[in-house]
C-alpha atoms as one frame of an Amber mdcrd trajectory, in Angstrom:
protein
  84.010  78.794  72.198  83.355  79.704  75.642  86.075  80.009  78.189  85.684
  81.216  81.881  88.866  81.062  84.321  86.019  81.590  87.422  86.548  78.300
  88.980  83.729  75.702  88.975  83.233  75.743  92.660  81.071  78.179  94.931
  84.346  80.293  96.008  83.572  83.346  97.022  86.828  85.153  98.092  89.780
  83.305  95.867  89.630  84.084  92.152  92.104  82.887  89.300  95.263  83.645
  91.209  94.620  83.637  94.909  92.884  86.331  96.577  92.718  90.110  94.884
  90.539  93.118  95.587  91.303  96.974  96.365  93.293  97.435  99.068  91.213
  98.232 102.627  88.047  97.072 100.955  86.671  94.225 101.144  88.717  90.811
 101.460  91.386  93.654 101.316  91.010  94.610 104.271  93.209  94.216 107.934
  90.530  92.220 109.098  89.709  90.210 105.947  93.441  89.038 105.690  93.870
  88.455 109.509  90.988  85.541 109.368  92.587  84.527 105.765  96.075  84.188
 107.752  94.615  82.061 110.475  92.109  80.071 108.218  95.027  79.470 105.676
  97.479  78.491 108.823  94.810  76.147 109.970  94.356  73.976 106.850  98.311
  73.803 106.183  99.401  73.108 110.049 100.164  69.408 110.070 101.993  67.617
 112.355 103.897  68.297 116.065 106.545  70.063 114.567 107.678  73.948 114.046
 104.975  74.819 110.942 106.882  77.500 109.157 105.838  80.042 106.059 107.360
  82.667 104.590 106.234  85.714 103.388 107.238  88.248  99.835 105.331  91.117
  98.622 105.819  93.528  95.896 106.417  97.925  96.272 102.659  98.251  96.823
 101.860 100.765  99.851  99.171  98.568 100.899 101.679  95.636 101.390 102.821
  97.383 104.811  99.213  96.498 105.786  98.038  93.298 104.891 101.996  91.902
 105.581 101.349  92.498 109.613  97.813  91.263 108.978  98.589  88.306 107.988
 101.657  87.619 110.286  99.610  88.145 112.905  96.586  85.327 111.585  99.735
  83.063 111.346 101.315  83.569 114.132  98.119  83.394 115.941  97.651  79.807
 114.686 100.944  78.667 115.744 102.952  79.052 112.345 106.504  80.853 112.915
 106.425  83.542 109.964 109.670  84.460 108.210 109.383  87.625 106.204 111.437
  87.999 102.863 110.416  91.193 101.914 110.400  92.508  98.263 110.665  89.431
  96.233 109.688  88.717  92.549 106.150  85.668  92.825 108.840  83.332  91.584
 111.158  83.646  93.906 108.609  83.033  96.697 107.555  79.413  95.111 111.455
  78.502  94.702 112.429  79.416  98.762 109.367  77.882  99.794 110.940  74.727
  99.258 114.328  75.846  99.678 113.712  76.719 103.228 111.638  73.844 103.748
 108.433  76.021 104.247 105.137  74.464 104.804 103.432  77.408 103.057 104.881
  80.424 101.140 102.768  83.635 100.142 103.563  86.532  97.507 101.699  89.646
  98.515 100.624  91.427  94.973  98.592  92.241  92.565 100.643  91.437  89.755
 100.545  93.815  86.708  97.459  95.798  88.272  97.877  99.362  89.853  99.126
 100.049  92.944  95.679 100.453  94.317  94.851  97.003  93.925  96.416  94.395
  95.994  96.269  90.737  96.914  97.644  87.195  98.347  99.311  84.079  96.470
 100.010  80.778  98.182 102.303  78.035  97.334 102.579  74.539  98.958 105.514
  73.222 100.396 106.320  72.077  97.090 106.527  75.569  95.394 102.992  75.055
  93.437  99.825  77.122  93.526  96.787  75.799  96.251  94.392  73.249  94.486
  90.486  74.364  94.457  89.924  72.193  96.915  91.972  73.310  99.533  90.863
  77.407  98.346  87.443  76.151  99.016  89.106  74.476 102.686  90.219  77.959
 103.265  86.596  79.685 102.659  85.029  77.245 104.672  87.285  78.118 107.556
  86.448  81.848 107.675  83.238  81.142 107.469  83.363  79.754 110.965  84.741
  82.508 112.921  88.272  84.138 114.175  88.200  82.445 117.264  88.078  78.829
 115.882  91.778  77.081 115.789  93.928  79.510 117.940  97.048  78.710 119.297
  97.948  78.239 123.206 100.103  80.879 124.438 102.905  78.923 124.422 102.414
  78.066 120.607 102.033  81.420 119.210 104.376  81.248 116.164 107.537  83.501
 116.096 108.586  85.992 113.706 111.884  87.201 112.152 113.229  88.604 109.070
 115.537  87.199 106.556 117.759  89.305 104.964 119.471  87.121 102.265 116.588
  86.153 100.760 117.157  88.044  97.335 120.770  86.813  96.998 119.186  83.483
  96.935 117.262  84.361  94.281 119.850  85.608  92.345 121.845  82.693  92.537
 119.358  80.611  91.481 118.713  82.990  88.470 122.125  83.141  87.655 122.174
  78.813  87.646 119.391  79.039  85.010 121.565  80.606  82.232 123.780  77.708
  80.269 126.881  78.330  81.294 128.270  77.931  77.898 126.446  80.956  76.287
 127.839  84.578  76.905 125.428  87.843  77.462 129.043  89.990  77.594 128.345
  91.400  74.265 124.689  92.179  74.856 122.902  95.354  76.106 120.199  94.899
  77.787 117.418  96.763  79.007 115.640  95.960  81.620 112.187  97.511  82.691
 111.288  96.353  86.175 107.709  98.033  86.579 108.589  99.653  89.509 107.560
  96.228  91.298 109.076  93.077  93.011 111.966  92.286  90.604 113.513  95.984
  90.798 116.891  94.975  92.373 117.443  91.614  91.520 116.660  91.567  87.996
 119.030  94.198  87.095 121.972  92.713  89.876 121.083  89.111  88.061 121.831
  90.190  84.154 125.043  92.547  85.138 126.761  89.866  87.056 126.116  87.233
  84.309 128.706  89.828  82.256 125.552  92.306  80.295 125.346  96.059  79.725
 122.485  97.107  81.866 120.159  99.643  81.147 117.338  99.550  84.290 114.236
 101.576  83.735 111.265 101.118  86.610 113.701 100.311  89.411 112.155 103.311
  91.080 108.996 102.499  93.567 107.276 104.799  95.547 104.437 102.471  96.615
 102.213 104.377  93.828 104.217 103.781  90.825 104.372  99.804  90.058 102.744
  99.350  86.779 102.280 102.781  85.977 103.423 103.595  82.292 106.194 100.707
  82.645 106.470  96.932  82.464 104.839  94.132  80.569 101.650  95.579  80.098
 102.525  99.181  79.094 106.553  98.349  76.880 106.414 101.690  75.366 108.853
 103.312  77.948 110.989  99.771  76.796 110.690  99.943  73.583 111.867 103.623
  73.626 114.769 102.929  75.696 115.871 100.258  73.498 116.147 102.631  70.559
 117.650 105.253  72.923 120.603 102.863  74.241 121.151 101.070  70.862 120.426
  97.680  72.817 120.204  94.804  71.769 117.187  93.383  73.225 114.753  94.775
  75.890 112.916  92.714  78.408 110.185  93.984  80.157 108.912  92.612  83.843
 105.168  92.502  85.277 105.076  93.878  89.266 105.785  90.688  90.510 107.911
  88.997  87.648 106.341  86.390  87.075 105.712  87.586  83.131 107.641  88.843
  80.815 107.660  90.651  77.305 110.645  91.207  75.010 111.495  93.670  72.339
 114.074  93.214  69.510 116.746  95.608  68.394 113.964  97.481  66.216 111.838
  97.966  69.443 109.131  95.414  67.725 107.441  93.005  70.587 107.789  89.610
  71.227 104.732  88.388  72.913 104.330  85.021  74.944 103.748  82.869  71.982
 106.578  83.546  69.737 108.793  83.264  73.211 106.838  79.710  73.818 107.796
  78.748  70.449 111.611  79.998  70.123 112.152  78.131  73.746 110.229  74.946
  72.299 112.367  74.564  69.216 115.638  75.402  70.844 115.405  72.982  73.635
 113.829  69.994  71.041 117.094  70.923  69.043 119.476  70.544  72.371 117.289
  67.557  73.289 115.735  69.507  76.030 111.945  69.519  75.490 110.078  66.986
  77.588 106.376  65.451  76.473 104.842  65.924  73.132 104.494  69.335  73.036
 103.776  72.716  74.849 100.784  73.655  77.041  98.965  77.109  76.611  95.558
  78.326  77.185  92.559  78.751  75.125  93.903  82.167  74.735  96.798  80.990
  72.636  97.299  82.143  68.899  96.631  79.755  65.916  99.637  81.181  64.412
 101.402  79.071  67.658  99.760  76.324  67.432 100.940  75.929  63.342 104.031
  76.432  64.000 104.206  73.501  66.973 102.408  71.457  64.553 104.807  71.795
  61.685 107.857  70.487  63.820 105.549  67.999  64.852 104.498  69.309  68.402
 100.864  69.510  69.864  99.785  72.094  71.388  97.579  71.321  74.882  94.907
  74.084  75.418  93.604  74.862  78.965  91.120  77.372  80.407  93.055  80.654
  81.164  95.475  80.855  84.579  99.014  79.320  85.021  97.925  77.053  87.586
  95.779  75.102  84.765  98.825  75.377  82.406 100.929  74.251  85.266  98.900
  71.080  85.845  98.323  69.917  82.138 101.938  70.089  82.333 102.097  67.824
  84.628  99.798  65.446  82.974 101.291  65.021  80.093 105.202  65.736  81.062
 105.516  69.113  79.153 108.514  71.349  80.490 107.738  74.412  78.651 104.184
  75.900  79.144 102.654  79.272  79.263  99.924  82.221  78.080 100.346  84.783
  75.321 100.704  87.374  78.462 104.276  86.680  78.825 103.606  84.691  81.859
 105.704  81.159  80.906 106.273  78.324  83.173 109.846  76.145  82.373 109.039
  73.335  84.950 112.896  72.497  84.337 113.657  75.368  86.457 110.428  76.407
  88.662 106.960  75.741  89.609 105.239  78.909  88.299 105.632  81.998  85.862
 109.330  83.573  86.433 109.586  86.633  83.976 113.517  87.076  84.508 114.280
  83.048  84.082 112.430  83.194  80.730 114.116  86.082  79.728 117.359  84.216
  80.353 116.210  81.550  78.373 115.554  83.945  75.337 119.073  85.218  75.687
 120.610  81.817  75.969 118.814  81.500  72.259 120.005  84.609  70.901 123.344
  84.058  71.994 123.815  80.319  71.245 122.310  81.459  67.394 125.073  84.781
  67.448 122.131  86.681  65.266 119.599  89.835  65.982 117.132  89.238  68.225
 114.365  90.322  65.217 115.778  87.132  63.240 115.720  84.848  66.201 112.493
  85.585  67.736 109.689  85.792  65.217 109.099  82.185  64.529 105.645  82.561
  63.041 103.059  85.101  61.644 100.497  85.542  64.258  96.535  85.049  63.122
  94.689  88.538  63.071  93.652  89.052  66.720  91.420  91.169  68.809  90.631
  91.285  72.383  88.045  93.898  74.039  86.501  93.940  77.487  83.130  94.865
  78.795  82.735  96.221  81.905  79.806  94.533  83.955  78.320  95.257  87.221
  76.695  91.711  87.958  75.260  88.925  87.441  75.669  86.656  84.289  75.665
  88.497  81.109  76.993  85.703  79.302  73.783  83.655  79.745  71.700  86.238
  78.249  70.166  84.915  75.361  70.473  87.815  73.564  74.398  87.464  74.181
  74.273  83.484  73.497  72.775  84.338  70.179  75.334  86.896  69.198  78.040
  84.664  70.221  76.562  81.924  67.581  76.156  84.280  65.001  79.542  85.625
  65.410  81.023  81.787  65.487  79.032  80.936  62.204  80.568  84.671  60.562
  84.488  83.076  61.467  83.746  79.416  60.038  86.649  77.305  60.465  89.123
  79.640  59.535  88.560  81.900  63.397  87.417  81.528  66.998  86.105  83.059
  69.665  86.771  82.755  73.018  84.858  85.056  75.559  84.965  84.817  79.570
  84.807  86.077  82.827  88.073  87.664  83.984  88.624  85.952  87.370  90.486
  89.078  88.610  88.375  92.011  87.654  84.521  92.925  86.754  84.817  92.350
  83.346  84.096  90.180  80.022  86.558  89.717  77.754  86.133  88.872  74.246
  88.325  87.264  72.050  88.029  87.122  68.112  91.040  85.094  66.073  90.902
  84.501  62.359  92.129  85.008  59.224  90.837  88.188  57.946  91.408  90.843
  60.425  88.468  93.060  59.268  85.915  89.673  59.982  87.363  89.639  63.253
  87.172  93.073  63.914  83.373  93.482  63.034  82.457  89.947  64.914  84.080
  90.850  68.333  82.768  94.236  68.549  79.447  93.065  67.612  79.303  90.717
  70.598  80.581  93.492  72.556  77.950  95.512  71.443  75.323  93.099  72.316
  77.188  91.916  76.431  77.148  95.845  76.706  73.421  96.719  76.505  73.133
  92.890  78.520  75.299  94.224  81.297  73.133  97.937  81.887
């Protein structure tokens, strides 16, 4: 099986999750994200009245420079620009409509290094751009700076907002049933150094835990770096340091999440999809047939769903494709084995610390370790690796099309592959799932083998 999350359409600029490069390269640069501000203010400017957006980033240096960059493109199209400051990608999508913006922007790079850095938009109705209107946007910068400027007298205005994280909070805090108790809990929390480093921690204390905070340090170097979702040792650590109870571990921007029981074992996206899915069925929560993930998803997952008769609705890889099969077929619970999970009950995109919640709503509500409540099914045997191209297609090399058959005839029906594009970074990834891990092991580096020597 062959999965790409590049989008189908000639974008050039705008990958899976809006627009991401190295910062002051590229469409990373002051210049780049000036015409993207006044190209994206262009297409979103409707009507006679006062067009608003507002603006989050995460601790990245870089975000001092592409924040004024883009204030200026909108206020040079006549949007007034209200600036949040350091916000978790959630929290952007949810004031958005709060504030009644017509556009709302996260500036991040999610769980990459600091050195990396990029742009998110959200309608007025708190949900990721369509292709269509990305492709809009492209066009527009294609025609020039000085296409679609404001009079004088229009220029937008700026200001900052100060309260914008209590907000937040408070909507956080509104997420968590108020008939389950964290007081007995500890907690840590690892904030990667990123956007939810003060209200994730200020969120779980005033809801009664014991809070241990670990990456609530940024320097504008650090997010990312040896903390958070995508590197849990530090968590898992801490956990057995404390003696908590449960650790949860944030992404830069929030908007994923990983947990780790008292035995500082992980709990990935999929068990958390599942332990959410059966809880709220049981409460009478759980909305459509089922629960959307990608093709990335474990089989293990989609067993489990299947034996409490559930489907499970596969999409190509990004939230904004699990966010609008949900939609289709009126799922509330969706997500991707990454920890990024969408509860469409509560918001319109990934929130790491509202899922979290959820998970300790669960643990409380069942009064048992967190290692007996969330493991709900033996994962299949899997194995990702990723292969570093410099361009071009090497997944139409027949060399590499062959390979992939082979390796696809080797699994049978009891395995998959998936490989694809990363819409984020250079690379291929490769994806082998099956029952026997050593099958798996020797198919997917096999392929890799064969997209490497493709790829010279």
């Amino acid at each position: 099986m062959r999965g790409d999350d590049q989008m189908t359409g000639k974008r050039e600029i705008f990958g899976t999750d809006g627009v991401r490069g190295l910062a002051n390269r590229g469409a990373m640069t002051p210049e780049a994200i000036l015409r993207l501000g006044m190209a994206v203010g262009r297409v979103f400017k409707n009507g006679a009245h006062r067009h608003r957006v507002v603006i989050g980033k995460d601790t990245r240096l870089s975000g001092y420079m592409i924040e004024p960059a883009l204030t200026a493109g909108f206020a040079a199209s006549g949007m007034d620009v209200f600036l949040l400051g350091p916000l978790p990608t959630p929290a952007m999508a949810m004031l958005t409509r709060s504030m009644r913006a017509d556009l709302g922007v996260m500036i991040s790079a999610s769980h990459n290094p600091y050195h990396d850095n990029g742009v998110k938009f959200f309608g007025p109705d708190g949900f990721k751009l369509s292709d269509e209107t990305e492709l809009e946007i492209e066009r527009l910068m294609r025609e020039g700076p000085d296409k679609g400027l404001a009079e004088p007298g229009d220029l937008g205005r700026v200001k900052r907002i100060d309260d914008a994280g209590a907000r937040y909070i408070e909507f956080a805090k509104s997420a968590f049933p108020r008939q389950c108790s964290v007081s007995d809990m500890r907690v840590v929390i690892d904030c990667a150094n990123g956007a939810g480093y003060k209200v994730a921690p200020t969120v779980l204390w005033e809801l009664g835990a014991d809070v241990k905070s670990i990456g609530v340090e940024p320097n504008g170097f650090n997010i990312n770096h040896e903390v958070g979702s995508t590197a849990p040792k530090r968590m898992q650590a801490a956990v057995k340091e404390y003696r908590a109870d449960i650790g949860v571990a944030l992404d830069g921007d929030a908007d994923r999440v990983i947990i780790c029981d008292e035995k500082g074992r992980l709990v990935d996206g999929d068990q958390i999809l599942a332990l959410i899915a059966a809880f709220w069925r049981s409460c009478g929560m759980l909305k459509g047939d089922g629960v959307v993930s990608t093709v990335m998803a474990n089989m293990g997952l989609e067993q489990f769903l299947s034996g409490n008769g559930l489907k499970l609705h596969r999409t190509k890889v990004g939230d904004r494709y699990v966010v609008e099969e949900m939609r289709k077929t009126g799922a509330n619970i969706g997500g991707e084995p990454s920890g990024h999970v969408i509860l469409s009950d509560y918001a319109t995109t990934g929130d790491g610390l509202v899922t979290a919640l959820q998970v300790l709503a669960v643990v409380a509500a069942e009064g048992k370790p967190v290692s007996e409540v969330c493991r709900k099914f033996d994962p299949y045997p899997n194995i990702l690796q990723n292969v570093r191209f410099r361009g071009g297609d090497p997944l139409s090399d027949e060399s590499v099309v062959k390979a992939i058959e082979a390796g696809e005839a080797r699994l049978g029906k009891t395995g998959r592959l998936v490989i694809r594009k990363s819409g984020t970074e250079p690379l291929i990834r490769v994806m082998g799932e099956g029952e026997k891990a050593d099958l798996v092991k020797s198919v997917v580096s096999d392929i890799c083998a064969v997209i490497e020597k493709a790829a010279q």
